[in-house]
Backbone as a printed PyTorch tensor [residue, N CA C, xyz], in Angstrom:
tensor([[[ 24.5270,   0.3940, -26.8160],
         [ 24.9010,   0.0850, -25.4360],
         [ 24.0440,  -1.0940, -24.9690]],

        [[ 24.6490,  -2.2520, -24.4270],
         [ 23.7340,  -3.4120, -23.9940],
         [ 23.3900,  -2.8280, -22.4230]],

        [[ 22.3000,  -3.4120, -22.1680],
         [ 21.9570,  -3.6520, -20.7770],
         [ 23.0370,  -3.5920, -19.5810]],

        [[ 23.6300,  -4.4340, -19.6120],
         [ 25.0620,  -4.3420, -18.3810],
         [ 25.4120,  -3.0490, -18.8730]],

        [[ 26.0190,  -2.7650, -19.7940],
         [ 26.8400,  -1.5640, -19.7150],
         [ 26.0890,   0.1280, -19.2980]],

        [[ 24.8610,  -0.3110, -19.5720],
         [ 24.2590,   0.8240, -19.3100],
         [ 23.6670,   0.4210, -17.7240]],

        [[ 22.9500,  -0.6370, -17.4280],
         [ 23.1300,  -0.3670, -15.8290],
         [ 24.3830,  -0.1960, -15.3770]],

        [[ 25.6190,  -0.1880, -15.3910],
         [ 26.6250,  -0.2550, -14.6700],
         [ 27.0890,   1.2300, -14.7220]],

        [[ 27.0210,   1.4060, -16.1930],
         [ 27.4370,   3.4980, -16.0480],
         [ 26.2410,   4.4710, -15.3830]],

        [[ 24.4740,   3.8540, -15.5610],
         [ 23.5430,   5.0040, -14.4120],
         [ 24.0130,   4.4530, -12.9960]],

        [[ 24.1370,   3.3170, -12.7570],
         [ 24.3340,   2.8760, -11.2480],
         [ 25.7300,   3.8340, -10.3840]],

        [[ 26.7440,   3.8840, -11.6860],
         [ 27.8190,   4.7910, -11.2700],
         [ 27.3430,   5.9840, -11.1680]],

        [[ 27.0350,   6.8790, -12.1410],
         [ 26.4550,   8.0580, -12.1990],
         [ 25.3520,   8.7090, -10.7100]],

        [[ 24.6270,   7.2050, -10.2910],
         [ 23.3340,   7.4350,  -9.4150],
         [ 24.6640,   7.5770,  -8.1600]],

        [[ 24.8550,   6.6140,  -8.0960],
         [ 25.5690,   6.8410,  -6.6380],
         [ 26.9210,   8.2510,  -6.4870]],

        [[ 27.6100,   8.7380,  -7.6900],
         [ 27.9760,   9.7530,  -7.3410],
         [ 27.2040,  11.2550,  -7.3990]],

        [[ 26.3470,  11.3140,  -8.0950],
         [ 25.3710,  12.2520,  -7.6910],
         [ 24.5580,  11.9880,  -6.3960]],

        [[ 24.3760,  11.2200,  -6.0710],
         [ 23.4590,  10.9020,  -5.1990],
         [ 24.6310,  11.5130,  -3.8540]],

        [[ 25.5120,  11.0910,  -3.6540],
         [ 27.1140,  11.5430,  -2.6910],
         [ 27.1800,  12.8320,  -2.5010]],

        [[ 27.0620,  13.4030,  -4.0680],
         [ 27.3120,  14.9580,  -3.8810],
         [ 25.9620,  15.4830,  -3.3650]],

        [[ 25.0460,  15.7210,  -3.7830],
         [ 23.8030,  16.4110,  -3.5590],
         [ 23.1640,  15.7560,  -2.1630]],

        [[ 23.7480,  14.6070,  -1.2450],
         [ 23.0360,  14.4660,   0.2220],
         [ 23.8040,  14.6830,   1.0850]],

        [[ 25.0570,  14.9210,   0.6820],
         [ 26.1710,  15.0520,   2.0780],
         [ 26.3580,  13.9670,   2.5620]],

        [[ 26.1710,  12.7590,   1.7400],
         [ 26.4210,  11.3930,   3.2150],
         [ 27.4910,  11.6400,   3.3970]],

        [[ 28.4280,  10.5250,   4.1860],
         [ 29.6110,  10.3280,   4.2670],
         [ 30.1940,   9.3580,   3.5730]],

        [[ 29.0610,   8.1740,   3.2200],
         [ 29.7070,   7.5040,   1.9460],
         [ 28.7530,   7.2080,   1.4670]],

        [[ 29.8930,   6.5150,  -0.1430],
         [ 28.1700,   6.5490,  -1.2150],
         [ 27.4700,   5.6400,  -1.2000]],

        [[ 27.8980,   4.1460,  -0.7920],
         [ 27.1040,   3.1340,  -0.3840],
         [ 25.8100,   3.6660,   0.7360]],

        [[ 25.2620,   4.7850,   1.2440],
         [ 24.6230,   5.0250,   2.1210],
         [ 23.6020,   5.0500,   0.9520]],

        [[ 23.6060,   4.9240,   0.0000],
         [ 22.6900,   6.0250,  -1.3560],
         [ 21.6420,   4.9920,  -0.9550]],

        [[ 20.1470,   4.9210,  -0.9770],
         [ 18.7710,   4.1180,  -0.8640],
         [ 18.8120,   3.7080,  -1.9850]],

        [[ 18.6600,   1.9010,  -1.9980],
         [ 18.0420,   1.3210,  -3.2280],
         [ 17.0830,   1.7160,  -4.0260]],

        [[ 16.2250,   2.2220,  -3.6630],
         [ 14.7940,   3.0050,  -4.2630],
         [ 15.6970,   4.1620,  -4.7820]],

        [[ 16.6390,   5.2190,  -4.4470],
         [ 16.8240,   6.1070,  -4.8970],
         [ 17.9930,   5.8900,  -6.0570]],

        [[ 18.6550,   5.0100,  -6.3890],
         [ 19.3320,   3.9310,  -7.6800],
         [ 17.8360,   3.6340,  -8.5110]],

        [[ 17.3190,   3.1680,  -8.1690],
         [ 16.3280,   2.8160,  -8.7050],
         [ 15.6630,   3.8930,  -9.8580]],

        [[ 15.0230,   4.8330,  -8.9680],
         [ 14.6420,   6.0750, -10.0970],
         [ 15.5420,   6.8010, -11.1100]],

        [[ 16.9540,   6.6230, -10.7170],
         [ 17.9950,   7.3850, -11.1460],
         [ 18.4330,   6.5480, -12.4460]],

        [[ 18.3410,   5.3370, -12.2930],
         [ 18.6930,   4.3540, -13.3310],
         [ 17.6460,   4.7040, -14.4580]],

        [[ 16.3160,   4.2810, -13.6420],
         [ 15.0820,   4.0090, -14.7240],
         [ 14.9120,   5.5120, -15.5960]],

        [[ 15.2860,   6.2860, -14.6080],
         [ 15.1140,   7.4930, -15.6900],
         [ 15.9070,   7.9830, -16.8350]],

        [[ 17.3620,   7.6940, -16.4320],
         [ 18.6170,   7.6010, -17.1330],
         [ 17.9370,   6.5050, -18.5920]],

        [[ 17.5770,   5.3190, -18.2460],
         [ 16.9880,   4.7070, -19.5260],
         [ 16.1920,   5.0610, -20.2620]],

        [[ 15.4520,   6.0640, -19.9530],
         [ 14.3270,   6.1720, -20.4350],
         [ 14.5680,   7.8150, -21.4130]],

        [[ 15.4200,   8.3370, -20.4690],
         [ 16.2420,   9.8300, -21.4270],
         [ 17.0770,   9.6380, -22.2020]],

        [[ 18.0130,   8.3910, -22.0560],
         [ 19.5560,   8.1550, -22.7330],
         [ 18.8920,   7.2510, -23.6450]],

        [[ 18.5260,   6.4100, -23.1930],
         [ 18.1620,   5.0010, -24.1730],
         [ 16.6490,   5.0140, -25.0310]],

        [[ 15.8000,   5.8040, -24.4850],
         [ 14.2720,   5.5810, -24.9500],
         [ 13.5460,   4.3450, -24.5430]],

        [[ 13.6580,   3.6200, -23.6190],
         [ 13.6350,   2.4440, -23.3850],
         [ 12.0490,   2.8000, -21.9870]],

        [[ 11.3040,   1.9470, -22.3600],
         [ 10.4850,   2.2890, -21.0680],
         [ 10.6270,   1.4440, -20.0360]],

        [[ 10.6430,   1.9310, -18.9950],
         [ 11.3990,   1.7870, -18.1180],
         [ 10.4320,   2.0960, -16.6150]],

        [[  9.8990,   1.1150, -16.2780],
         [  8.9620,   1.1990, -14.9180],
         [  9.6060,   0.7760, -13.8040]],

        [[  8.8570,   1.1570, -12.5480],
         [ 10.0130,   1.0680, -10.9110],
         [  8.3470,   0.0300, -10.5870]],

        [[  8.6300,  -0.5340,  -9.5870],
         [  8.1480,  -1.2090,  -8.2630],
         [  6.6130,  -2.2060,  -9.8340]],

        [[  7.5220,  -3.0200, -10.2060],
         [  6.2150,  -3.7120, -11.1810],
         [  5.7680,  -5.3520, -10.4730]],

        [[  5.1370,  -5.0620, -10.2450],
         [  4.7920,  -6.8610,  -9.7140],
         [  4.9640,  -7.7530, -10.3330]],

        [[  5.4800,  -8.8820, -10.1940],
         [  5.9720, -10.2140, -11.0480],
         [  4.4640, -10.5520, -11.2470]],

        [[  3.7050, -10.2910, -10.7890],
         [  2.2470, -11.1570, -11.4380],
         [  1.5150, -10.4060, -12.4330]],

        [[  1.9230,  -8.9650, -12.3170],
         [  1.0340,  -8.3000, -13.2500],
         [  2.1630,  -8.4400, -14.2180]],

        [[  3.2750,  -8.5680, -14.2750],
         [  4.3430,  -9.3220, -15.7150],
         [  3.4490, -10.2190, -16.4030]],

        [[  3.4720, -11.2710, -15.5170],
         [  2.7490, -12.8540, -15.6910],
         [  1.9910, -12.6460, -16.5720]],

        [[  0.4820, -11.5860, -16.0180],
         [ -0.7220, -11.9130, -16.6950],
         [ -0.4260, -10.8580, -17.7150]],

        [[  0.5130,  -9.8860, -18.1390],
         [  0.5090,  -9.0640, -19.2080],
         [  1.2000,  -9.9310, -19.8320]],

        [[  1.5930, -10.9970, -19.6830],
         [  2.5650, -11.4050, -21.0970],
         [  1.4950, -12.9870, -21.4230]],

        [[  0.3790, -13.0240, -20.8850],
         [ -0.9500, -13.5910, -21.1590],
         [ -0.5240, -15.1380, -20.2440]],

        [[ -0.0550, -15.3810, -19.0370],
         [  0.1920, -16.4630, -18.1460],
         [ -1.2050, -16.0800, -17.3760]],

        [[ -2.4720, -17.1080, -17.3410],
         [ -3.7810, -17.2110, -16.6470],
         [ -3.5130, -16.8300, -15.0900]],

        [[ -4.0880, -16.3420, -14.6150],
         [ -3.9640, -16.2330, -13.0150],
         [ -4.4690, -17.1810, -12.2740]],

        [[ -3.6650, -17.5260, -11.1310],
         [ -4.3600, -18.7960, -10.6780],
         [ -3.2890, -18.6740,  -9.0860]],

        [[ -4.0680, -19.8450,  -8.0590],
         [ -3.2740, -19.8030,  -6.8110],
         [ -1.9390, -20.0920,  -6.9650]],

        [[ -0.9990, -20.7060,  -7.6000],
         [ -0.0860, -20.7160,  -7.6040],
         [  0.9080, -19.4450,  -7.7070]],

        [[  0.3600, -19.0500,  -8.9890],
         [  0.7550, -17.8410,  -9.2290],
         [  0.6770, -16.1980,  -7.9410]],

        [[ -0.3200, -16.2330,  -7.5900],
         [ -0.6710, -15.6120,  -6.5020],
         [  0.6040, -15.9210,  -5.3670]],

        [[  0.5250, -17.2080,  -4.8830],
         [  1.2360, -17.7380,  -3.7950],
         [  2.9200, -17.3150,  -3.7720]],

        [[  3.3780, -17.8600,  -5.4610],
         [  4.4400, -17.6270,  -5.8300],
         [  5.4410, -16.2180,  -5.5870]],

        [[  4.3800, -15.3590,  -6.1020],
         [  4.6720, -13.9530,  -6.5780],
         [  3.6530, -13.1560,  -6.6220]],

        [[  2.9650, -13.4300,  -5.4900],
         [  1.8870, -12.1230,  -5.5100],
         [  2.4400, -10.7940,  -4.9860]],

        [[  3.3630, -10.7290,  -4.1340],
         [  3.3530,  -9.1870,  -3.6970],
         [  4.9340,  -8.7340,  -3.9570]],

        [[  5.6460,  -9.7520,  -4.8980],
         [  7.0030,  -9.3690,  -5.0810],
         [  7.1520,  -8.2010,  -6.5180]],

        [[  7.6520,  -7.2520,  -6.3440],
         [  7.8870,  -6.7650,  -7.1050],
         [  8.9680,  -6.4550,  -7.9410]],

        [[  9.4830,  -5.5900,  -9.5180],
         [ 10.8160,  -6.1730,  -9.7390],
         [ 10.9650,  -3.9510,  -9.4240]],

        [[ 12.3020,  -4.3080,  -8.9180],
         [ 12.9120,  -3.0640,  -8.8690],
         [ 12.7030,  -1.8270,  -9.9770]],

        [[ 13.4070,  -2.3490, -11.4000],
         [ 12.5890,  -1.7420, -12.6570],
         [ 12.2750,  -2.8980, -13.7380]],

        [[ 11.7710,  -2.3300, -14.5340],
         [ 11.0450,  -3.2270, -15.3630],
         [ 10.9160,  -2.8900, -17.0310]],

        [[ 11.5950,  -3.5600, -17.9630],
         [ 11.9210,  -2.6400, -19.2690],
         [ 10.9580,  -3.2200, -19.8410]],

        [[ 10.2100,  -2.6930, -20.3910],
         [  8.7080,  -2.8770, -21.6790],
         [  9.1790,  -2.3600, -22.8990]],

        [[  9.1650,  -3.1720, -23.6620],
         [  8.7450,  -3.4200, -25.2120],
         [  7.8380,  -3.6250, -25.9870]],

        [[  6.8190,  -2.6110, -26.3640],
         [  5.6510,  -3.1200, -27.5350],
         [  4.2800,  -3.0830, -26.2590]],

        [[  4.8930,  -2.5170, -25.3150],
         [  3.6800,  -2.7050, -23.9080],
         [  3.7900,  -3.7320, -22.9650]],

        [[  5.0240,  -4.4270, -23.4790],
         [  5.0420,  -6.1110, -23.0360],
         [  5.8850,  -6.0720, -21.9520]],

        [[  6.8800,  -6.5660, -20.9060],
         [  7.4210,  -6.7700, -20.2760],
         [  8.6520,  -7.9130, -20.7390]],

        [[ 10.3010,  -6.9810, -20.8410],
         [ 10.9060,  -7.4660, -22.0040],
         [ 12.4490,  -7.5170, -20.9600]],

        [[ 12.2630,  -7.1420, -19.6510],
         [ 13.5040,  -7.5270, -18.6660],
         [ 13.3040,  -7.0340, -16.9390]],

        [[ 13.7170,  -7.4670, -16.4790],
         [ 13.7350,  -7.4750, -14.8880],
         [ 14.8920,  -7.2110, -14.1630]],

        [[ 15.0570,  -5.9810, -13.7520],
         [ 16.1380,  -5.7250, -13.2390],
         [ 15.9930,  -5.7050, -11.7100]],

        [[ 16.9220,  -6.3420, -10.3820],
         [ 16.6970,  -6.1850,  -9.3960],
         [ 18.1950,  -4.9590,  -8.6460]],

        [[ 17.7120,  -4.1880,  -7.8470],
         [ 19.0650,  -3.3910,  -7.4230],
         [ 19.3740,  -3.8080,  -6.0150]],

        [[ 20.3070,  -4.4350,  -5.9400],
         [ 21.1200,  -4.7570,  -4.4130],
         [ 22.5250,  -3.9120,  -3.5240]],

        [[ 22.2770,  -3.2930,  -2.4190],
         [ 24.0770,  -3.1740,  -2.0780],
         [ 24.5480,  -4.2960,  -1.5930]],

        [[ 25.9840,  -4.5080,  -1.8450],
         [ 26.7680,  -5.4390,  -1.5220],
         [ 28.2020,  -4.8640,  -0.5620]],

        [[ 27.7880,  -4.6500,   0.4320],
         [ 28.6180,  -3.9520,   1.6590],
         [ 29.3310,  -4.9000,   2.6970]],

        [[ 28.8870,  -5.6240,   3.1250],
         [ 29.0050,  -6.3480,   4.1910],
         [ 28.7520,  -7.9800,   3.9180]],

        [[ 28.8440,  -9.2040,   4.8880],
         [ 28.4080, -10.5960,   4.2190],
         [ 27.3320, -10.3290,   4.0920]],

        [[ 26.7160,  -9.9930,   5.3710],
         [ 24.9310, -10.3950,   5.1770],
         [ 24.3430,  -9.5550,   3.9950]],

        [[ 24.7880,  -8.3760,   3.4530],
         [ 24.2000,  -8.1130,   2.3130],
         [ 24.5000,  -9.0850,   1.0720]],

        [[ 25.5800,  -9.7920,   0.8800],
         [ 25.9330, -10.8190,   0.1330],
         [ 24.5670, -11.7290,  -0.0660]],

        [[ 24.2970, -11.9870,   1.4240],
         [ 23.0460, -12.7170,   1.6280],
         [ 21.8610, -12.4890,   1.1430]],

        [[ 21.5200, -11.2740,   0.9500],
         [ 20.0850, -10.3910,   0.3620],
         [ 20.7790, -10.6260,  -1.0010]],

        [[ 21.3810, -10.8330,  -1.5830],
         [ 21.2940, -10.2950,  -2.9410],
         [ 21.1550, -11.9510,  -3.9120]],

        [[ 21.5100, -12.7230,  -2.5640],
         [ 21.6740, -14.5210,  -2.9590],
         [ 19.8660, -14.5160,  -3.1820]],

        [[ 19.1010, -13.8210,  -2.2630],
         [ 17.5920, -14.1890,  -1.9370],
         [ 16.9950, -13.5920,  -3.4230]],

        [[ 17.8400, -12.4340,  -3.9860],
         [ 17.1110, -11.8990,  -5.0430],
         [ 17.2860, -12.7320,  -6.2940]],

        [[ 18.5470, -13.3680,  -6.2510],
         [ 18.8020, -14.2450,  -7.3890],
         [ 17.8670, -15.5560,  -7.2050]],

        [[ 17.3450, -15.6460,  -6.2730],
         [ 16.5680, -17.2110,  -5.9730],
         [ 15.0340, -16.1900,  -6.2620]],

        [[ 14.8790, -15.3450,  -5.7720],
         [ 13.2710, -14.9950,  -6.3750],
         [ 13.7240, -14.7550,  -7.6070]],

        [[ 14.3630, -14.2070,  -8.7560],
         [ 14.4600, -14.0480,  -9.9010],
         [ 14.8400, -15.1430, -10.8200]],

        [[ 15.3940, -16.4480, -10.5050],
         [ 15.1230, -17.7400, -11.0240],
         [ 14.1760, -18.3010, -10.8920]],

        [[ 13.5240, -18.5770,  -9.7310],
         [ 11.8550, -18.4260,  -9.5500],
         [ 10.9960, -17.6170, -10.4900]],

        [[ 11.1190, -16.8870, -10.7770],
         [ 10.3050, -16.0600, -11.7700],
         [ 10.3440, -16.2180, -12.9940]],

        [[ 11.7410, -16.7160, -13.4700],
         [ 12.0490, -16.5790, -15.0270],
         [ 11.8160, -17.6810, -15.1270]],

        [[ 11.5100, -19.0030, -14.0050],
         [ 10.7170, -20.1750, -14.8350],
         [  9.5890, -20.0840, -15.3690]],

        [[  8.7040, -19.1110, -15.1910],
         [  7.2730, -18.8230, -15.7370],
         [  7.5850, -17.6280, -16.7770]],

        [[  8.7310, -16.9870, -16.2050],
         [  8.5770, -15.1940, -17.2930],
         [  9.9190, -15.5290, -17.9500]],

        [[  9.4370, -15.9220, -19.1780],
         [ 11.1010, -15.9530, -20.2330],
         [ 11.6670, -14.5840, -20.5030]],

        [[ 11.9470, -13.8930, -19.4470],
         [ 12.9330, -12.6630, -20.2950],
         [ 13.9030, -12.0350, -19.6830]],

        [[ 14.9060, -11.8430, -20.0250],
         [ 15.8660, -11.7590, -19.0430],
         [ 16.0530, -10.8760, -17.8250]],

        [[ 17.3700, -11.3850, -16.8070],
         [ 17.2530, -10.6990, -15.9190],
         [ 18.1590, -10.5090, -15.3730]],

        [[ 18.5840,  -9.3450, -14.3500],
         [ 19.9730,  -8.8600, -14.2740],
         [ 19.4210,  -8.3390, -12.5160]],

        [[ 21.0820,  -8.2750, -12.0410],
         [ 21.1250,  -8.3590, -10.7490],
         [ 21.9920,  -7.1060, -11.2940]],

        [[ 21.8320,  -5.3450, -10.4770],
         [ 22.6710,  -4.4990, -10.1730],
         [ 22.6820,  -4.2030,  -9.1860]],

        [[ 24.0370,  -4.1910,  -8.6660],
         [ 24.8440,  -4.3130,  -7.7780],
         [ 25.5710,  -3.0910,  -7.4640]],

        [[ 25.6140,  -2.4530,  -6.2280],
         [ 26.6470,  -1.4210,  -5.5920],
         [ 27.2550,  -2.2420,  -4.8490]],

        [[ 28.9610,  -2.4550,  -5.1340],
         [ 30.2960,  -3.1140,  -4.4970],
         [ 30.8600,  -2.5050,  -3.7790]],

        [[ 31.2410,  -2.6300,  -2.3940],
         [ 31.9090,  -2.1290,  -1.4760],
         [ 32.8440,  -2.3650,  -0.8700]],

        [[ 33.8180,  -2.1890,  -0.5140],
         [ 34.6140,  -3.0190,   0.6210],
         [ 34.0200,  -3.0370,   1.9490]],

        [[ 33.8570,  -3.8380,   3.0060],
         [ 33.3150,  -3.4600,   4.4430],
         [ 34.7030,  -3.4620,   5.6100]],

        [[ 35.1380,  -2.6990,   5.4610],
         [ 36.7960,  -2.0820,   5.7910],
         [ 37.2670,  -3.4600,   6.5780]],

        [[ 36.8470,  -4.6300,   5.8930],
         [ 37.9730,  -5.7790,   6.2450],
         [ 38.3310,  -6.5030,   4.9430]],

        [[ 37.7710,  -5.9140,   3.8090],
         [ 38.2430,  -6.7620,   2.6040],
         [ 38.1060,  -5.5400,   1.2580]],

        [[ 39.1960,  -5.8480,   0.3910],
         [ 39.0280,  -4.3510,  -0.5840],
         [ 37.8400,  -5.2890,  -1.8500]],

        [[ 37.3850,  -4.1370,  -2.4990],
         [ 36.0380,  -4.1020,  -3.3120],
         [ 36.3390,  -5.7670,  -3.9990]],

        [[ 37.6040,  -5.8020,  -4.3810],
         [ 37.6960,  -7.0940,  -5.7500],
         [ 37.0400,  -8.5060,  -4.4410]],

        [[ 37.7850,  -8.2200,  -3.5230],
         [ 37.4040,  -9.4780,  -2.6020],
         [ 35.8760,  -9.8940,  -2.6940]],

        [[ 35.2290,  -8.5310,  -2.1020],
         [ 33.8110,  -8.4510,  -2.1690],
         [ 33.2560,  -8.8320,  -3.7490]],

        [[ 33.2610,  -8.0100,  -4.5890],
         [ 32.9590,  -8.6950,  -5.6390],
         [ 33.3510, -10.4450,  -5.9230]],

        [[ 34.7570, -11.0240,  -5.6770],
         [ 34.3930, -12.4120,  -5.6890],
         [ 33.5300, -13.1960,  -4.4700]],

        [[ 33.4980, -12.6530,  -3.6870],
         [ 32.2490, -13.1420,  -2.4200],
         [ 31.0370, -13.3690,  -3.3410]],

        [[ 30.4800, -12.0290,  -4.1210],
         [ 29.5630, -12.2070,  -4.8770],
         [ 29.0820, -12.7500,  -5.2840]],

        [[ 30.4290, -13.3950,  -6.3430],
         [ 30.3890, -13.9500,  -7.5000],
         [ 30.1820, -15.6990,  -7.4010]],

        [[ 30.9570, -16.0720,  -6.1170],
         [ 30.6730, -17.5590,  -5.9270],
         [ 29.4130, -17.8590,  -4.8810]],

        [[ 29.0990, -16.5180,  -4.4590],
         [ 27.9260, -16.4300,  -3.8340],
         [ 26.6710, -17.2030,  -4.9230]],

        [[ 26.7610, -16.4430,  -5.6780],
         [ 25.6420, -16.3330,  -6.8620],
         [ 25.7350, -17.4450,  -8.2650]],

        [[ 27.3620, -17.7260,  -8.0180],
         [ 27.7290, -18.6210,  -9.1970],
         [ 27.6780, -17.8990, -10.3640]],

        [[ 27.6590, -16.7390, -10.5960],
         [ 27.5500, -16.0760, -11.5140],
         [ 28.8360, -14.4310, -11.2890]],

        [[ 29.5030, -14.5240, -12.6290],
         [ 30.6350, -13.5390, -13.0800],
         [ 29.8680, -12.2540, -12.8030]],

        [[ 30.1720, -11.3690, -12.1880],
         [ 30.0520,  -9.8330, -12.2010],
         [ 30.9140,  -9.0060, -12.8110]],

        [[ 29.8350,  -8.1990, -14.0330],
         [ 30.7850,  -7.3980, -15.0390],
         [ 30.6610,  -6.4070, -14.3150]],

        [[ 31.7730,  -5.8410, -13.8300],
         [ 31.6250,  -4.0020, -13.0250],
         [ 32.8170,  -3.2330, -13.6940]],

        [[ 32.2100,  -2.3020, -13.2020],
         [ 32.6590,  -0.6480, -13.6090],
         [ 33.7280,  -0.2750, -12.8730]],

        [[ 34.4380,   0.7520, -12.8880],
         [ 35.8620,   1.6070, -12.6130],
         [ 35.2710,   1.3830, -11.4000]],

        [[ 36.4810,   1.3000, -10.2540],
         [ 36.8980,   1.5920,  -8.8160],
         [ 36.6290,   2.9430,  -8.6750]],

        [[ 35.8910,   3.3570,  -7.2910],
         [ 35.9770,   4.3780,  -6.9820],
         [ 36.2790,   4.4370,  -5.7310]],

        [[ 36.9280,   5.5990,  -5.5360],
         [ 37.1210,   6.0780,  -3.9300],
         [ 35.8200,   7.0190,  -3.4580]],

        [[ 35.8720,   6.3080,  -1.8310],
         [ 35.0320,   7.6240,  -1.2720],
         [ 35.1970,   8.8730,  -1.2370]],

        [[ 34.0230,   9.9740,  -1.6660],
         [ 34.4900,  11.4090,  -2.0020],
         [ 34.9480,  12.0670,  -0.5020]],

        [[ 34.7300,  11.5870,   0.6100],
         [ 35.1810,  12.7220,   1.6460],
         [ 36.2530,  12.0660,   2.1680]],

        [[ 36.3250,  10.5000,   2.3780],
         [ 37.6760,  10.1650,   3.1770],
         [ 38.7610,   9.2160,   2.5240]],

        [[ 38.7610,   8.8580,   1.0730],
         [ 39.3820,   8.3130,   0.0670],
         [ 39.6070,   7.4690,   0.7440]],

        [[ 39.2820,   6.5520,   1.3750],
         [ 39.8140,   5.4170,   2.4020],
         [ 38.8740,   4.2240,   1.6500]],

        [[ 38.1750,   3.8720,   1.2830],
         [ 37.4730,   2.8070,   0.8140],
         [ 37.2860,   2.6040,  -0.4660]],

        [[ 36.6000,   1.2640,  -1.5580],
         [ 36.7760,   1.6060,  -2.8030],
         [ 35.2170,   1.4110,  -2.8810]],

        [[ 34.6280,   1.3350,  -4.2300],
         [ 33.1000,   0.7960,  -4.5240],
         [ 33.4720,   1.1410,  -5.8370]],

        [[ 32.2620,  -0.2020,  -6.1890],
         [ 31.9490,  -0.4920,  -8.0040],
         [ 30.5690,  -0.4810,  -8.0630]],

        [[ 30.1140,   0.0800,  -9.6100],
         [ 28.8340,  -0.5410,  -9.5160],
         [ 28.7760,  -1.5740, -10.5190]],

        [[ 28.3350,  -2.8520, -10.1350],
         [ 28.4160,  -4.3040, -10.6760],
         [ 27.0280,  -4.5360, -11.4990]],

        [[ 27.0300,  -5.6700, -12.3300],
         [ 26.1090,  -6.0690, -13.2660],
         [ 25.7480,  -7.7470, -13.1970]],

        [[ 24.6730,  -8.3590, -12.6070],
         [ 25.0440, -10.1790, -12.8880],
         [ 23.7830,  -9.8080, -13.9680]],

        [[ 24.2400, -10.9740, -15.0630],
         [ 23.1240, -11.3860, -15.8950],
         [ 22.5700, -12.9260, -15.6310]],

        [[ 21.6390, -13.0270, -15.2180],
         [ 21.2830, -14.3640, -14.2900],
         [ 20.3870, -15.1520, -15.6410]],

        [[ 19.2950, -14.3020, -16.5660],
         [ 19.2300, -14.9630, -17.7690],
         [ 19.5430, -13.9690, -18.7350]],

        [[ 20.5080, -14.3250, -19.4160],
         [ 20.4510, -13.4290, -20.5490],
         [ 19.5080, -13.4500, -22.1150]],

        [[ 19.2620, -12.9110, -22.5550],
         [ 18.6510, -12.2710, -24.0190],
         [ 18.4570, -13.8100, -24.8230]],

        [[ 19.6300, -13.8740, -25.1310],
         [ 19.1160, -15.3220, -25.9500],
         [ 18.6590, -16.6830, -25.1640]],

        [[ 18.9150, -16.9030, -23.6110],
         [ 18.3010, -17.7170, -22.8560],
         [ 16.9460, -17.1980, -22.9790]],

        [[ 16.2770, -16.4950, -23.3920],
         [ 15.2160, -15.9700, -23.0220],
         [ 14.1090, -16.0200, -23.7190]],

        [[ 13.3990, -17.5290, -24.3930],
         [ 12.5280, -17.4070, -25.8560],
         [ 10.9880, -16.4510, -25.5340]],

        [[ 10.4310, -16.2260, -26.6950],
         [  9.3960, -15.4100, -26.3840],
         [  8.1360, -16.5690, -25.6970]],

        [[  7.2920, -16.0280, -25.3090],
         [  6.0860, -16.5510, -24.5640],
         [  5.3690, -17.0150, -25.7750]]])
């Protein structure tokens, strides 16, 4: 299973468990932080993959042996990546988790792709934008997903349509951007 395909089936999985077991009213309500654990753990049971939440882009930096210095500090001192896949102890991908509900969330997820190109000029390893797709009951999910997509300039691979579980009135996906992928990505 590559990367996209497996964020895109825990991201599905997180948000319909997450639906059933809180009572929202819809599943886009689910907390980024709470995708977050649901994913990283899913990798780490399904895949064996280690798999860390809230990692700082600087302690990446200096674990993959980049000197510390003001720039670095300035750059990316207090940003952190959502999860964080380690290999060999090393820091080997960067995943950020966004909803995509409304424009202005369109907007947050443009800011994550600009800190995560920012980053991968110093940290060669790839990095992926997951995405919860929504309609915001003036446009159905595909619309939103191409908002995304020319948002970001980048194709979103997503998962089966779903309906909301209590009022079947809306759709949501959970989406995948690969902003650098694997072979863009030489070692340090």
């Amino acid at each position: 299973m590559d990367i996209e395909e497996a964020l895109i089936q825990y991201g599905t999985e997180a948000v319909i468990e997450y639906g059933k077991m809180s009572g929202i009213t819809a599943e886009t309500f689910i907390p980024e932080q709470c995708l977050g654990v649901f994913i990283a753990s899913r990798l780490i049971d399904n895949l064996g993959w280690c798999a860390k939440r809230e990692v700082s882009y600087e302690k990446m930096l200096t674990q993959l042996g980049y000197p510390r210095d003001p720039d670095l500090e300035h750059d990316h001192g207090q940003l952190k990546a959502d999860i964080a896949i380690y290999e060999n102890s090393q820091p080997a991908a960067i995943i950020e988790i966004k909803k995509a509900e409304k424009p202005k969330d369109v907007e947050d997820v443009k800011r994550d792709q600009e800190k995560l190109q920012k980053l991968t000029k110093r940290l060669p390893i790839p990095s992926y934008l997951a995405l919860v797709i929504s309609d915001d009951n003036r446009s159905p999910v595909n619309q939103q997903t191409k908002r995304v997509e020319q948002n970001l300039d980048h194709n979103v691979r997503s998962g089966a349509r779903h309906k909301d579980h209590r009022t079947k009135k809306w759709e949501w996906c959970f989406g995948c951007v690969t902003l650098r992928p694997p072979s863009a990505a030489p070692a340090p």
